[in-house]
C-alpha positions in Angstrom: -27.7 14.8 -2.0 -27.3 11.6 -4.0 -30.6 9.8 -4.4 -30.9 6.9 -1.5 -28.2 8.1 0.5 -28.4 11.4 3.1 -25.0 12.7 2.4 -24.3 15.7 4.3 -21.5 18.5 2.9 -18.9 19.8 4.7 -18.2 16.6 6.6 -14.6 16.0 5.6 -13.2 12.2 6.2 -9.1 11.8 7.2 -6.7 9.2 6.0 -6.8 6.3 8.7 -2.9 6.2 8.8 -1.9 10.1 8.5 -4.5 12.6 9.2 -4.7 14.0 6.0 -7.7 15.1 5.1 -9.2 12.9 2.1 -10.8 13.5 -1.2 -14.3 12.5 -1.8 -14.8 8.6 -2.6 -11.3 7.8 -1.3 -10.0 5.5 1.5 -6.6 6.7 2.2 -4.4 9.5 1.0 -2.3 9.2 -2.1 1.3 8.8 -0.7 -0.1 6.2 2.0 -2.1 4.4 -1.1 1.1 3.9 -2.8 3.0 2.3 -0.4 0.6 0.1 0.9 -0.3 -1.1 -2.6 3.7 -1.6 -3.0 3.9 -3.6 0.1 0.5 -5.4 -1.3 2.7 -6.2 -4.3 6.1 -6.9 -3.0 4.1 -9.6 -0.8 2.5 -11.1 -4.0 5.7 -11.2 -5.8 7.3 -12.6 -2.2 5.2 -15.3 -2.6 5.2 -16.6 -6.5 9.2 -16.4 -6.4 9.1 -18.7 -2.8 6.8 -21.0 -4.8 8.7 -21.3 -8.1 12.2 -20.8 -7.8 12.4 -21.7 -3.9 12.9 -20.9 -0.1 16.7 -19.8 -0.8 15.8 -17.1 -4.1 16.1 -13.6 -2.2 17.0 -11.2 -4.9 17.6 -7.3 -3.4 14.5 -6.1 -5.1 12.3 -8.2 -3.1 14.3 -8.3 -0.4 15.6 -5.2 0.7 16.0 -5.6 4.7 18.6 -8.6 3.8 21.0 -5.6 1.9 20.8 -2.6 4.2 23.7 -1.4 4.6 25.4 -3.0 1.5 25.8 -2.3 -2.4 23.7 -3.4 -4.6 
């Protein structure tokens, strides 16, 4: 027991997105942390190359869904 706050053992907590069953004092799995930080960044990045180099910059490492199918 941590002093202030009734933890109770045993209870165990389960990724939101998965089901897998979480270690202590996380929020989500690793493999679904790591790909929503990714998509967190690719968003970010999405959004400084719109700004600086413009609407019509959509390189294939930002923008994958535009090169499905195609060679890089």
């Amino acid at each position: 027991m941590v002093w202030g706050v009734g933890l109770r053992r045993g209870v165990e907590r389960f990724c939101p997105e998965c089901g897998q069953v979480l270690v202590a004092g996380r929020a989500r799995c690793g493999p679904c942390f790591r790909r929503v930080e990714n998509e967190r960044r690719m968003c970010t990045e999405r959004a400084y190359y719109r700004r600086v180099c413009g609407v019509g910059f959509r390189p294939w490492w930002l923008y994958p869904e535009d090169y499905e199918g195609q060679g890089k």
